[in-house]
PAMAR-219291 format. One record per residue: x negated, y, z negated of N, C-alpha, C, O, CB in turn. Coordinates in steps of 0.02 Angstrom, whole numbers, plus 32768, in hexadecimal, padded with zeros to 4 digits. Each point is the difference from the previous one (the first is absolute). Glycine has a CB too. Layout:
// residues N
+------+------+------+------+------+------+------+------+------+------+------+------+------+------+------+
|  nc1 |  nc2 |  nc3 | cac1 | cac2 | cac3 |  cc1 |  cc2 |  cc3 |  oc1 |  oc2 |  oc3 | cbc1 | cbc2 | cbc3 |
+------+------+------+------+------+------+------+------+------+------+------+------+------+------+------+
|    X |    Y |    Z |    X |    Y |    Z |    X |    Y |    Z |    X |    Y |    Z |    X |    Y |    Z |
...
+------+------+------+------+------+------+------+------+------+------+------+------+------+------+------+
// end
This chain:
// residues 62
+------+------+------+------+------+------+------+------+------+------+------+------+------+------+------+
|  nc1 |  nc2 |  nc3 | cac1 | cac2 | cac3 |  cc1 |  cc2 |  cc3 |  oc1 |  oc2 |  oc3 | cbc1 | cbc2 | cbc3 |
+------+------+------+------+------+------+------+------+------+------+------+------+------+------+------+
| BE7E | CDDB | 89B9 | 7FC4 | 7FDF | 7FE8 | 7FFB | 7FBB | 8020 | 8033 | 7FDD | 7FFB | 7FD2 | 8064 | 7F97 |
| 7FD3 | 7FAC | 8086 | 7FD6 | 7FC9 | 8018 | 801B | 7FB9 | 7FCC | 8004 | 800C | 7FC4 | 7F85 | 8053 | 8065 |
| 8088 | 7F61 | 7FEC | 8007 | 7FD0 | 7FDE | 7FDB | 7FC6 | 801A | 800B | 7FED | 803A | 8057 | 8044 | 7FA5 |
| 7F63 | 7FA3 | 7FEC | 7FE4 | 7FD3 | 8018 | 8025 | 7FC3 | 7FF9 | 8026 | 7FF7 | 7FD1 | 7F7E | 8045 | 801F |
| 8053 | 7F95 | 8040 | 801C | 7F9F | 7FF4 | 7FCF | 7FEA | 7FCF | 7FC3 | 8002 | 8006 | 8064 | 7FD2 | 807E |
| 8007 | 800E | 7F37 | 7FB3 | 7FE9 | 7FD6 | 8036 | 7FC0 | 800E | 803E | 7FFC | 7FFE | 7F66 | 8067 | 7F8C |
| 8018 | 7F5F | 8087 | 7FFF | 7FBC | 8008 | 8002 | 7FDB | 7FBF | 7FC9 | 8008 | 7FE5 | 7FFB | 800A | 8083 |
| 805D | 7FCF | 7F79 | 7FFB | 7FE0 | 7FC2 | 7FEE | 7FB5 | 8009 | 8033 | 7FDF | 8005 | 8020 | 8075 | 7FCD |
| 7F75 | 7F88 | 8032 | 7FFB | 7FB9 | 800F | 801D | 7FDF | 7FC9 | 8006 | 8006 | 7FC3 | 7F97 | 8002 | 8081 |
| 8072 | 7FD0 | 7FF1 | 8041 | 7FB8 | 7FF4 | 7FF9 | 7FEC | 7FAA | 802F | 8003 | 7FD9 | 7FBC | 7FB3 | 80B9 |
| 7FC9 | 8033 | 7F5B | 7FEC | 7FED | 7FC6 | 8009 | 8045 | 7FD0 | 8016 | 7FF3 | 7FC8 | 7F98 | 7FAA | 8070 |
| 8046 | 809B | 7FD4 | 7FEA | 8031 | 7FDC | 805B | 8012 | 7FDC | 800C | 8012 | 7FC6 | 7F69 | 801E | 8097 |
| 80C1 | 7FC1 | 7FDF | 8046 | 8009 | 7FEC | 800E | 7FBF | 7FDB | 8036 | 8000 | 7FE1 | 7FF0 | 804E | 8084 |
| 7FC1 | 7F8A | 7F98 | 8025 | 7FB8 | 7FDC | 7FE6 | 7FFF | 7FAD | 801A | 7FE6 | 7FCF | 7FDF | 7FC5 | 80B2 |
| 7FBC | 8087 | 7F8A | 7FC8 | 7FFE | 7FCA | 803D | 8048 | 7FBD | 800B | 7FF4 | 7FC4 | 7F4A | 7FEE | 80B1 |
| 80C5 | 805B | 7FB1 | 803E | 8033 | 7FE7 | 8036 | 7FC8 | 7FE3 | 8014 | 8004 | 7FC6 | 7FDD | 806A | 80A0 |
| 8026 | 7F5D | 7FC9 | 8048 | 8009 | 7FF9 | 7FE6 | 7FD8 | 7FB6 | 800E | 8020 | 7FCE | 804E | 7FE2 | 80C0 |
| 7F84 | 7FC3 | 7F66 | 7FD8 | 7FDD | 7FC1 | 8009 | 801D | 7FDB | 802B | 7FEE | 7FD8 | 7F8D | 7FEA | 8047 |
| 801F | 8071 | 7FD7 | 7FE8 | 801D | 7FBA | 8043 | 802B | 7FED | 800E | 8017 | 7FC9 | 7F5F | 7FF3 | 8050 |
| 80BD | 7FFB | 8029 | 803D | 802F | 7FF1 | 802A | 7FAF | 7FDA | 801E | 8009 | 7FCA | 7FE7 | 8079 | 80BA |
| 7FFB | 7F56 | 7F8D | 802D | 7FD3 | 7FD1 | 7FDE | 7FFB | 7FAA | 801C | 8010 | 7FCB | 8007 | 7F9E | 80B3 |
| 7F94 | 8035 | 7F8F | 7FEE | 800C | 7FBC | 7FFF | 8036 | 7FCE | 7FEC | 7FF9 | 7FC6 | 7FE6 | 7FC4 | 806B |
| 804A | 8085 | 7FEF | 7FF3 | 8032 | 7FE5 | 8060 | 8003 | 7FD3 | 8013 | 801D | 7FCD | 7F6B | 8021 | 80A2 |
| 80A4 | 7F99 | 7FC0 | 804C | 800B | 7FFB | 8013 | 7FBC | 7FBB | 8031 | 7FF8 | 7FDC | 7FEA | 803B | 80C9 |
| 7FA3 | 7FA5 | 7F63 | 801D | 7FDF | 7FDA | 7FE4 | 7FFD | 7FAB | 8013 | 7FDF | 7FCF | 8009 | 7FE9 | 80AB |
| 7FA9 | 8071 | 7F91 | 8008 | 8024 | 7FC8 | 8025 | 8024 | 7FD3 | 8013 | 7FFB | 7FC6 | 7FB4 | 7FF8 | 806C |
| 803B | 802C | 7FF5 | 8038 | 802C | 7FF0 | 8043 | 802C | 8024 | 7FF3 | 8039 | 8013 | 7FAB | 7FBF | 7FB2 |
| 80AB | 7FEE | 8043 | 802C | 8019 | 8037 | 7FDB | 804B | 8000 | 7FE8 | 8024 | 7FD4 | 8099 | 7F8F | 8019 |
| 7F87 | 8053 | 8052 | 800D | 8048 | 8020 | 7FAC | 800D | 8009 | 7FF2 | 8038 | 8016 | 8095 | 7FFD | 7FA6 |
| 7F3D | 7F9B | 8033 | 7FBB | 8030 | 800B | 7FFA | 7FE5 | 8044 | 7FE4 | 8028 | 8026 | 7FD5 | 7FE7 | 7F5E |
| 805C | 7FAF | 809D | 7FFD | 7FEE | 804A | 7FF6 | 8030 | 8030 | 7FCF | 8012 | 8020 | 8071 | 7FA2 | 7FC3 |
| 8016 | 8067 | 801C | 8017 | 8034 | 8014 | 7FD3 | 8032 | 8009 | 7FEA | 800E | 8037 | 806E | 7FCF | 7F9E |
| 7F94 | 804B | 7FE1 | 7FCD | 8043 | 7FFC | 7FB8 | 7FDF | 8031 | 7FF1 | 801F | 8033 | 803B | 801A | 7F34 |
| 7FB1 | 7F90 | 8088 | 7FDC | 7FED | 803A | 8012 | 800E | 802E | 7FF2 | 8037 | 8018 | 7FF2 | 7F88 | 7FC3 |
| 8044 | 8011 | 8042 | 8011 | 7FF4 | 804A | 8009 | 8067 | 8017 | 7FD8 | 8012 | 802B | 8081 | 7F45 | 7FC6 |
| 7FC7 | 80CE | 7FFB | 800C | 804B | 8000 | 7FC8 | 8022 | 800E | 7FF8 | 8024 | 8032 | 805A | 7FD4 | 7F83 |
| 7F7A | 7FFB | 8014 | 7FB2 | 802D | 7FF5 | 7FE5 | 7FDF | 8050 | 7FEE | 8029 | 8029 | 7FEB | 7FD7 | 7F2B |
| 8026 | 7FBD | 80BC | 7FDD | 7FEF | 8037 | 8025 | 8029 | 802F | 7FE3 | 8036 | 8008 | 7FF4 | 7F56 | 7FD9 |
| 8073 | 806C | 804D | 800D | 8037 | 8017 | 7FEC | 802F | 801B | 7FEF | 800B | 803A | 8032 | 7FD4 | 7F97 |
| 7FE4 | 8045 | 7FF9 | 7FEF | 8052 | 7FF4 | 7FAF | 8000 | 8005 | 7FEB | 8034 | 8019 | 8084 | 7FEE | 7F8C |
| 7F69 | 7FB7 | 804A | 7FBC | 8008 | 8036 | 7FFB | 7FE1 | 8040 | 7FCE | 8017 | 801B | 7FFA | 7FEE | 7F88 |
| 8054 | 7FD0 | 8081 | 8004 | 7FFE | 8031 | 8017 | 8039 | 801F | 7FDC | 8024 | 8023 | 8025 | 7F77 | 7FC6 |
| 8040 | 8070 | 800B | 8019 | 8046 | 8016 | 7FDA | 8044 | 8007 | 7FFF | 8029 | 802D | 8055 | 7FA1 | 7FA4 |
| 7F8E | 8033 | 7FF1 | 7FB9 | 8043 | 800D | 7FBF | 7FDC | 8037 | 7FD7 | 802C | 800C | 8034 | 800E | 7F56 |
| 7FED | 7FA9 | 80AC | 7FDD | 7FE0 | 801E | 800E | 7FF7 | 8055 | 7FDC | 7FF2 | 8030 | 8016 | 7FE3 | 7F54 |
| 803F | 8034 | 8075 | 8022 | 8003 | 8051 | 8006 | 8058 | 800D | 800E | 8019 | 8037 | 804E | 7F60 | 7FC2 |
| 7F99 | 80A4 | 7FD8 | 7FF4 | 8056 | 8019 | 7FD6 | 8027 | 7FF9 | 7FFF | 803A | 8016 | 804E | 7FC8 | 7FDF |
| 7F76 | 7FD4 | 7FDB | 7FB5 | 801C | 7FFD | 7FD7 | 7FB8 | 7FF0 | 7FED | 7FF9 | 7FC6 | 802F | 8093 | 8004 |
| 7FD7 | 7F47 | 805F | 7FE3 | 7FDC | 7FFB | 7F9B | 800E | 7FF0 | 7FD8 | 7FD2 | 8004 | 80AC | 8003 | 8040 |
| 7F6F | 805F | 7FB0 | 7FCA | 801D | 7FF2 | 8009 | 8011 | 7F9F | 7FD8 | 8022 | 7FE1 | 8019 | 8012 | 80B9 |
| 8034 | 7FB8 | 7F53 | 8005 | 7FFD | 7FC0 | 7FD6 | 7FB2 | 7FE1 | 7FFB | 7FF2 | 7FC4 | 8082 | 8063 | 804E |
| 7F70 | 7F8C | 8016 | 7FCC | 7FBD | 7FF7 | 7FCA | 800D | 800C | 7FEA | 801F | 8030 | 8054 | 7F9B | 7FEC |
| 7F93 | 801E | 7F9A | 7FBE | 800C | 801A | 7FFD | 7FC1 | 800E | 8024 | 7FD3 | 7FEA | 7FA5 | 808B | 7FDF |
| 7FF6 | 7F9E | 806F | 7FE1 | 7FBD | 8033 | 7FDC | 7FF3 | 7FDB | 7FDB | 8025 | 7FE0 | 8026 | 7FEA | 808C |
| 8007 | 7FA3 | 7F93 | 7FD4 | 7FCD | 7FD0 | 7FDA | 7FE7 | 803D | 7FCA | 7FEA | 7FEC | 808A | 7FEC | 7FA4 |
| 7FB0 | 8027 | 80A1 | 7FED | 7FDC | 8039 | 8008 | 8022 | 8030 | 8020 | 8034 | 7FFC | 7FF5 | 7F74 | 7FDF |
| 7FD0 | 8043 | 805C | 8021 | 8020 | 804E | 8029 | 7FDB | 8005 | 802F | 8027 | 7FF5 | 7F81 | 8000 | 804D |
| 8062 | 7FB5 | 7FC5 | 804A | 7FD1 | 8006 | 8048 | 8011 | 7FE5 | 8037 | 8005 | 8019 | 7F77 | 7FA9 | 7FE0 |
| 8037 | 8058 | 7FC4 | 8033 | 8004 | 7FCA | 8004 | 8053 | 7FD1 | 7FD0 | 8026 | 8003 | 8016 | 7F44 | 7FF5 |
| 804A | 80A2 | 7FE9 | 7FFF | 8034 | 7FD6 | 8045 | 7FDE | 7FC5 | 8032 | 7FDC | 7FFF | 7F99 | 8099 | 806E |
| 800D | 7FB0 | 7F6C | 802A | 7FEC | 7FC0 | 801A | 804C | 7FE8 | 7FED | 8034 | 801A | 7FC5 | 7F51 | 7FBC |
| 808A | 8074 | 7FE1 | 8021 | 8046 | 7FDD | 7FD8 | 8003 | 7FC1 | 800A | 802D | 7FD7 | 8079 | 7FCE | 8055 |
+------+------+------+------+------+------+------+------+------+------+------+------+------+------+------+
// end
């Protein structure tokens, strides 16, 4: 099966690693389950990137 390069901009990874701390400092261990769930859609996303609908021609969102 086919694997796509998904590009994560610079801001968009600093904007994860944030909500993965605020999420950790809620509560131990939900960081983690964040930081994991993001992952695992990136990861689906690098083998059917047609699982996004286009908000834009530019852009597509999950």
């Amino acid at each position: 099966m086919k694997r796509y390069l998904i590009k994560i901009d610079t801001e968009a990874f600093y904007d994860i690693r944030e909500i993965t701390n605020w999420y950790e400092a809620q509560n131990t261990g939900l960081g983690k389950r964040f930081q994991n769930a993001v992952i695992e859609q990136i990861n689906n996303l690098t083998e059917n990137p047609q699982i996004m609908q286009s908000a834009t021609r530019k852009f597509a969102v999950c």
